[in-house]
C-alpha positions in Angstrom: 126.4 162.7 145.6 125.4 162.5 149.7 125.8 165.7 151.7 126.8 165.8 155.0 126.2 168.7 157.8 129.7 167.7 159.4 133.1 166.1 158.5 132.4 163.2 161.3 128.8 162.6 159.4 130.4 161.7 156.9 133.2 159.4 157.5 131.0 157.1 159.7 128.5 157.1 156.7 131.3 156.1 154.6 132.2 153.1 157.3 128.7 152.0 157.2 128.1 152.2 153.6 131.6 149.9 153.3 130.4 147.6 155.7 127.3 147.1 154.2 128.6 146.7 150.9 130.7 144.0 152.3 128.1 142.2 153.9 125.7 141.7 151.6 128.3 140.6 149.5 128.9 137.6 151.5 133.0 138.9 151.9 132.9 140.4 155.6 136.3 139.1 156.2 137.3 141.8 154.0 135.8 144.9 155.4 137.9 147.9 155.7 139.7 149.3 159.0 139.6 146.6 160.7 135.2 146.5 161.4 134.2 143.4 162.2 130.5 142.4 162.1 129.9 143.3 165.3 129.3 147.1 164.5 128.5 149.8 167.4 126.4 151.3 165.3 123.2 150.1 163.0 123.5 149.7 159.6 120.0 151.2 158.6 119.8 154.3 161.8 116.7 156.1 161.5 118.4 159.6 162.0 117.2 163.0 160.8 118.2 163.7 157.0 118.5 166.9 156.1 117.2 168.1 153.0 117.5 170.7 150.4 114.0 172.9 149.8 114.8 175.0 147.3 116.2 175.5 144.0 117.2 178.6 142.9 115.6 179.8 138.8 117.9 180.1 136.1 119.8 183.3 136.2 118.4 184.0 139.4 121.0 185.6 142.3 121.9 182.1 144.5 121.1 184.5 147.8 120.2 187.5 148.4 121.5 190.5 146.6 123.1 193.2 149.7 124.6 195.3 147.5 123.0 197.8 149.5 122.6 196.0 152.8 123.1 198.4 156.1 125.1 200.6 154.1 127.8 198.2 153.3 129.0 198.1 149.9 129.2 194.8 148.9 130.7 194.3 145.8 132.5 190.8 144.3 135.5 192.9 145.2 135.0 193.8 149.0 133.8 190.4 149.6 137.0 188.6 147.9 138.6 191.0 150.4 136.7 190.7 153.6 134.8 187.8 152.9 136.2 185.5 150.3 134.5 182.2 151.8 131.1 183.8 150.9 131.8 183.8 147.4 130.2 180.8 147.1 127.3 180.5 148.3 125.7 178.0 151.0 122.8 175.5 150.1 119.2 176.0 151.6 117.9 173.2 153.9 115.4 171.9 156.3 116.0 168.8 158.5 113.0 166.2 157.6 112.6 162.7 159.3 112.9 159.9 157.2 113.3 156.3 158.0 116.2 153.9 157.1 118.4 156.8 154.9 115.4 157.1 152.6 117.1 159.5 150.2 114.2 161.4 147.9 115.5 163.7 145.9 113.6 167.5 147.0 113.1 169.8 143.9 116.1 167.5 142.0 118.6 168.1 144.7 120.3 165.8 147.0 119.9 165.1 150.3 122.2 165.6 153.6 123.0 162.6 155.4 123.4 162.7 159.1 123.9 159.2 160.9 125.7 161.1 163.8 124.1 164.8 163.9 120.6 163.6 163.0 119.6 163.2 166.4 120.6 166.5 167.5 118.1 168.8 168.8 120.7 172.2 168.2 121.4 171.0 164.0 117.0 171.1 163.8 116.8 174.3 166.2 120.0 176.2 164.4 118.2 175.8 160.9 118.4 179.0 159.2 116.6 180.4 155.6 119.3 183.0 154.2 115.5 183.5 152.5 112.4 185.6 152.7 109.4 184.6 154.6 106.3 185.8 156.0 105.4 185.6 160.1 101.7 186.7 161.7 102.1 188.7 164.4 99.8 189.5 167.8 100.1 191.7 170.7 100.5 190.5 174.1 98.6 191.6 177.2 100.3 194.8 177.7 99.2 195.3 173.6 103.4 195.0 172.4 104.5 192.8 170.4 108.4 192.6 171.7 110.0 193.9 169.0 112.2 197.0 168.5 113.7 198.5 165.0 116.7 200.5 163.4 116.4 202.1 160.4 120.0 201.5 158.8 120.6 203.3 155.5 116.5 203.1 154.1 116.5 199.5 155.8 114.7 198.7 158.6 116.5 195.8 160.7 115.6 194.3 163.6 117.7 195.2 166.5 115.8 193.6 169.3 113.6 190.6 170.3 112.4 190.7 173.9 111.8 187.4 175.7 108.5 185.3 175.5 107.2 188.1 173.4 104.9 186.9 170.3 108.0 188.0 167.6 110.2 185.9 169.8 107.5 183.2 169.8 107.4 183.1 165.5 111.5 183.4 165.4 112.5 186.6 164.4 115.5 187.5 164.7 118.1 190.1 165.8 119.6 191.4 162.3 116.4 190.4 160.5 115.1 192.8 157.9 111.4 193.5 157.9 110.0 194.1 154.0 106.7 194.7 154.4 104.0 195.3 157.3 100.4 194.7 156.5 101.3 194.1 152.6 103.5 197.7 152.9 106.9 198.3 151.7 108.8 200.0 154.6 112.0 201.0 152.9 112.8 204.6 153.8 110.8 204.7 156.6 112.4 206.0 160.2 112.8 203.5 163.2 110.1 205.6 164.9 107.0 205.4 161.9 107.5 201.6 162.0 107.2 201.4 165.8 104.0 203.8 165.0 102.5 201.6 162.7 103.2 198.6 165.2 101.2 200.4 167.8 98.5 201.3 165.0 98.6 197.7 163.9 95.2 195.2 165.1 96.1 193.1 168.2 95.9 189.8 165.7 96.8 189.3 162.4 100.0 191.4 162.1 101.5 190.4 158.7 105.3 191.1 158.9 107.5 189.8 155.8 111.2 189.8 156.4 114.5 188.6 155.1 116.8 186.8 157.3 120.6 188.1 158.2 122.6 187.2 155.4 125.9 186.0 155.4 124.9 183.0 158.5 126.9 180.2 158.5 125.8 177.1 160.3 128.5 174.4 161.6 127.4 171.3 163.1 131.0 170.3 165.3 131.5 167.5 168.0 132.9 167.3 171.1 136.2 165.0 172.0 137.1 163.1 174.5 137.8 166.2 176.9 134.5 167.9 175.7 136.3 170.4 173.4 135.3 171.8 170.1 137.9 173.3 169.2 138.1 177.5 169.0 138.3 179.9 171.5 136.4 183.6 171.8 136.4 186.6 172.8 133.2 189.3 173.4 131.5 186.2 171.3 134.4 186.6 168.8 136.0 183.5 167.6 139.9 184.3 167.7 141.3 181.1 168.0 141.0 177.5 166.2 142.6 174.3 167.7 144.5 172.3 165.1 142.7 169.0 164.0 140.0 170.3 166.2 136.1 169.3 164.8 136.0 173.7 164.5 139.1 173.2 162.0 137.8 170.0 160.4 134.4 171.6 159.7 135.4 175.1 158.2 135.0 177.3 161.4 136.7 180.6 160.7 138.7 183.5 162.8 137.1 186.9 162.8 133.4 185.3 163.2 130.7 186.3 166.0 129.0 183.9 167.2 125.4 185.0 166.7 123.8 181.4 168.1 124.6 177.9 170.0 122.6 175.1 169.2 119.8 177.7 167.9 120.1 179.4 171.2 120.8 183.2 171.0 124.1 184.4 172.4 124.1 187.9 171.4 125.0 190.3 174.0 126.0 186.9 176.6 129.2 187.3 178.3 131.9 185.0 177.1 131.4 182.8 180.6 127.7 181.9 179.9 128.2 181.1 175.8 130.8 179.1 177.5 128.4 177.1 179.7 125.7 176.8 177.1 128.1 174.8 174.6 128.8 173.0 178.0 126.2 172.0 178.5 124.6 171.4 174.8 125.4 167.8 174.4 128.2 166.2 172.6 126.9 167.9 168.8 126.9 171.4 168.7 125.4 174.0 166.0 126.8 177.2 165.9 125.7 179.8 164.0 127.9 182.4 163.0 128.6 185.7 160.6 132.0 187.4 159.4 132.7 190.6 162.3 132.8 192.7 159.4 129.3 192.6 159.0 128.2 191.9 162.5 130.3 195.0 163.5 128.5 196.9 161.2 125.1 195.5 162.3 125.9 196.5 166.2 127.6 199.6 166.0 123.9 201.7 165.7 122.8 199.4 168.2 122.4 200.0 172.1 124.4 197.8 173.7 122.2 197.9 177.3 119.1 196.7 175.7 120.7 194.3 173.6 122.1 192.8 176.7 119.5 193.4 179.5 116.5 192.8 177.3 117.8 190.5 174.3 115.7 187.2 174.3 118.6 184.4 175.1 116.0 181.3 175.6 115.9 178.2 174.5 114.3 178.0 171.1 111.1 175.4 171.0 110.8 175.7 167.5 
C-alpha cells in the first residue's frame, strides 16, 4: 500500500494512476472526473520518493522510550491525556531520488509517493530521525564549537545552536539530547562539566552521539489560491485551524509550537518573520512541529535572550 507525505499527494497519484490504467487499456473515453488525455501533468514524473530506512526488531519500543525525558513522566496514561495522537507512533524516512515512481521496497517497507511534494526543497530539508545518531565535531577559529547545554533532570539537552558554527553546520538541534562525547556517557553530568569537556575536547574529531527531540511531527501542506495554509499562531503557537484548509486536511493540530518551516528554524522568531518565511517558502510547505506540553517543558529552563539573539535561524543547506 503507497504512502503519501500529504493528502493532495495522494489524490493526484490516484488521478494519475486512473488515467493510466485507462490508457493503456485502450478505454480513455472512460476515464474518471472528467480527465481527458490531455493531462497537465506527466504520467511517469520523476519526483522525489520518500522512503522508509528503518525497521524497528521484534519487541523492540517503535521510538524512543522518554519515560524519563526532561523530567516529564510519560506514561501511556499522560500521553492519552496530553498527547493522544502520539500513541501511535510516526514512520521513519529519508527522501531518495528515483526515476519514473520506481517503488523498491527499503528493509520490506513501502515507499512514500510524492508526485506533488517531491520537488520540494522544505519536505528534503524538514527530514527528521526521531533516532540516534552520531555527528564529528571541530572547533572554529575562535576554538568553540557553537553549542550550549542544559542539564534537565540527569539529561543533558541542547538548548542552543549559534549560527554558522560547526554543530550548526552537522544539524544539531535545539532540544537534541547529547548521549555520549568522545565514546562517554554524559547522564548526570551538570551543564557546566559538559561545556568543560567541550573546551578540553581536540579542535577535530569531536565525537558527539545524540538523540533527536522526540515527539516532531512533520506536515508537508499546500498553499491555495490566496497563498493560505490554513492555521493561525501565536508566540509560534498554532491556535487556530481553517476548516477544509491543507493544515486540517493533513492532521495539523492546536496546542503545537512550531519548532521549524521548511527545515528552517523558527524558534525564538517573532510571529511576523515565521510569517514571512512560509511567505515566502514556495507553494509546499514543511512544518515541523511538537505538542506545547513538551515544548513548554523544554523552554521553561531555557534563556529566552539567547535563544532569541543568538539562536541559529538560517537556511538549512543540508
Amino acid at each position: 500500500m503507497a504512502l503519501y507525505p500529504s493528502l493532495e499527494d495522494m489524490k493526484i497519484d490516484q488521478l494519475m494512476k486512473a488515467q493510466s490504467e485507462v490508457q493503456n487499456s485502450g478505454r480513455a473515453s472512460l476515464a474518471p472526473f472528467g480527465l481527458s488525455n490531455n493531462t497537465p501533468y506527466p504520467l511517469t514524473p520523476s519526483a522525489p520518493l520518500i522512503y522508509e530506512t528503518s525497521q524497528p526488531a521484534p519487541n523492540a519500543p517503535v521510538y524512543p522510550s522518554l519515560g524519563e525525558y526532561m523530567g516529564l513522566e510519560l506514561s501511556h496514561d499522560v500521553i492519552a491525556a496530553n498527547m493522544p495522537e502520539y500513541l501511535q507512533a510516526p514512520s521513519n524516512t529519508a527522501l531518495v531520488t528515483r526515476p519514473n515512481y520506481a517503488v523498491e521496497p527499503v528493509n520490506k517497507i513501502g515507499a512514500l509517493v510524492a508526485p506533488l511534494s517531491g520537488q520540494s526543497e522544505g519536505l528534503k530539508k524538514g527530514f527528521v530521525t526521531n533516532g540516534v545518531r552520531e555527528v564529528i565535531l571541530c572547533k572554529n577559529a575562535e576554538g568553540k564549537i557553537g553549542l550550549r547545554v542544559q542539564h534537565i533532570n540527569s539529561g543533558i539537552f541542547v538548548s542552543l545552536v549559534t549560527k554558522d558554527s560547526p554543530a550548526a553546520q552537522v544539524g544539531l538541534r535545539f532540544g537534541d539530547q547529547i548521549l555520549q562525547i568522545n565514546g562517554s556517557n554524559v547522564a548526570g553530568y551538570t551543564m557546566d562539566k559538559v561545556h568543560d569537556i567541550f573546551k578540553k575536547c581536540p579542535v577535530n574529531g569531536i565525537s558527539v552521539v545524540v538523540r533527536d527531540r522526540p515527539f516532531e511531527r512533520t506536515v508537508t501542506l499546500h498553499k491555495d489560491s490566496a497563498g493560505k495554509i490554513g492555521f493561525s499562531f501565536k508566540d509560534g503557537k498554532i491556535i487556530n485551524l481553517v476548516l477544509d484548509s491543507s493544515a486540517a486536511r493533513n492532521g495539523v493540530l492546536t496546542d503545537h509550537n512550531l519548532l521549524e518551516v521548511n527545515g528552517q528554524n523558527v524558534i525564538g522568531l517573532k510571529d511576523k518573520e515565521i510569517t514571512k518565511i512560509i511567505a515566502e517558502g514556495g507553494n509546499i510547505i514543511t512544518v515541523t512541529i511538537i505538542p506545547s506540553f513538551i515544548y513548554q517543558h523544554m523552554t521553561k529552563s531555557m534563556s529566552s535572550s539567547l535563544i532569541k539573539g543568538s539562536m541559529d535561524h538560517s537556511i538549512p543547506a543540508f
